[in-house]
Every structure is written in C-alpha cells, then in structure tokens.
C-alpha positions in Angstrom: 60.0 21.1 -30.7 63.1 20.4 -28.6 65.5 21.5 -25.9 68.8 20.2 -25.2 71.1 21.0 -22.9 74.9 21.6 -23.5 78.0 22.6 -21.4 79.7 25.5 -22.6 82.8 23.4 -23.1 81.6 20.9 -25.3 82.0 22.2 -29.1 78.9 23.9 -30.6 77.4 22.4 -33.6 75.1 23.1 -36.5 72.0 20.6 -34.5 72.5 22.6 -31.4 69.9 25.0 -33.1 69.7 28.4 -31.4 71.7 28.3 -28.3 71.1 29.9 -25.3 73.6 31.0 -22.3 71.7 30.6 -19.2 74.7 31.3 -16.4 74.4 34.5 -14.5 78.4 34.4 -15.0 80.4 34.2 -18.3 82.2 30.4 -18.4 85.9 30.9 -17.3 88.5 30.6 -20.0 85.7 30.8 -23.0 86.7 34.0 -25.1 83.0 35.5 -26.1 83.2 34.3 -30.1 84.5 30.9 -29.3 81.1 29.8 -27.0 78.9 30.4 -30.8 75.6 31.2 -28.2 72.5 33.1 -29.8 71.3 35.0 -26.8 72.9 34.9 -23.2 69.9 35.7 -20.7 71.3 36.3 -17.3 67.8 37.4 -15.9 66.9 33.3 -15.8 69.6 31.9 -13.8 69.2 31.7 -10.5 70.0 34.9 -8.4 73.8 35.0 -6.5 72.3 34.5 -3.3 70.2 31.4 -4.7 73.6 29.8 -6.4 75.4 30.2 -3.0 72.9 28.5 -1.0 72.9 25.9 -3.5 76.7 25.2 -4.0 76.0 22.0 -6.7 75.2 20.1 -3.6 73.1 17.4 -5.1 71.2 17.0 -1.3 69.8 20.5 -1.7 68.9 19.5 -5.4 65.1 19.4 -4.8 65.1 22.3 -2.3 66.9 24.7 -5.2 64.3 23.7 -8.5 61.3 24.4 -6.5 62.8 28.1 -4.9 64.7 28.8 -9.0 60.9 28.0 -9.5 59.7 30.9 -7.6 62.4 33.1 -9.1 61.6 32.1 -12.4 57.8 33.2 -11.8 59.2 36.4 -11.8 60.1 36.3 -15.6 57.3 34.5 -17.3 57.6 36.7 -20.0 61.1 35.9 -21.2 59.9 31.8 -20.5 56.7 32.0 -22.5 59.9 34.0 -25.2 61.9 30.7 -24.6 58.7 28.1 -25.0 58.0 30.1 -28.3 61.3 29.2 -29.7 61.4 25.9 -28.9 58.1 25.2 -31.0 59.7 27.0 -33.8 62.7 25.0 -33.7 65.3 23.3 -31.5 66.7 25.2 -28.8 70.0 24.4 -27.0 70.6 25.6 -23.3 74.1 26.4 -22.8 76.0 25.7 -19.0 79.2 25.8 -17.7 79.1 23.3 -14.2 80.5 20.6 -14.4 77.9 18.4 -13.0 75.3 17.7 -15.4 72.6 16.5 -13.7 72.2 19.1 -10.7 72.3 22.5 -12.3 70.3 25.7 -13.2 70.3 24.5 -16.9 68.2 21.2 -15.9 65.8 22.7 -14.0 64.9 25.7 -16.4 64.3 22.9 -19.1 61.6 21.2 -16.3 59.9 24.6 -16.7 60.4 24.8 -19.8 59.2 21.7 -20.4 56.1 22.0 -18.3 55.1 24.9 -20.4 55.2 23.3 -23.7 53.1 20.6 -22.3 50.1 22.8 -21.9 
C-alpha cells in the first residue's frame, strides 16, 4: 500500500507500479508512448485558473493545497478509485514541474494519503 511520486522525465521503471499522469497538460517534449503512464486523469489537477494563481510560488504553497483541496472534493469518486489502487498495489503519480516539493502531485498524495489512513 504505497504512492510515490515521479517527474515525468525521470525514466519509468518496473517498481513504479501503475503510474498515474496527474497534469491537466501533457509534459512538453514527452512523445505519448515514451512517458509508459497507466491512466492520465486530468479531472484531479488543479483547474487553469487554480495553477495560475499559484505559479510554483512556494509562499502561496499552503494557500494552493487547502483551495486544490476544495476542488478535489468535487471528485471524491475518482480519489476513493485512486485510494483503491493503492491498497491493491503501489501506485506512482506522474508530474512534470520541476520543483518537487511544491506541486499538484504532492498535495494529491496528502489526500490521498489521508484517505488511506481512515
């Protein structure tokens, strides 16, 4: 019962377990077959507006989980789906920022994480 995290430019490999795209936006300069993902779900990164606002700026950092929070509410199905999977098996969420630590990717795994704590 894991989830990792992965940038999209890192190589996939056979431990990643099912791997997950979780960018609104396809990774520049990543032909489709050479990223290897499972499942790209677009509906659980934070909405264009929400991105914008946010702009990776690590001040804001707190400020953008809780209001991707509130978006996510909107999709518990698909994160109950994710929580699922990662008690089946290891789960790998895919992202393309560069900074690792302030990004969409980290903060779906905190609700992620959450979840499978209940």
């Amino acid at each position: 019962m894991s989830i990792n995290l992965k940038r999209a430019y890192d190589a996939p490999a056979t431990s990643d377990g099912y791997r997950i795209l979780v960018d609104r936006i396809w990774p520049r300069g990543i032909v489709k077959g050479e990223l290897q993902v499972d499942a790209w779900l677009k509906d659980l990164a934070p909405s264009a507006g929400l991105r914008k606002w946010f702009g990776h700026d690590p001040t804001k950092w707190d400020a953008f989980k809780e209001r991707y929070a509130r978006e996510l509410e909107q999709h518990s199905d698909a994160l109950e789906q994710l929580v699922a999977r990662a008690k089946a098996g290891r789960v790998t969420l895919v992202f393309a920022t560069k900074d690792t630590e302030h990004n969409n990717a980290v903060a779906l795994k905190e609700q992620l994480d959450r979840r499978l704590m209940r």
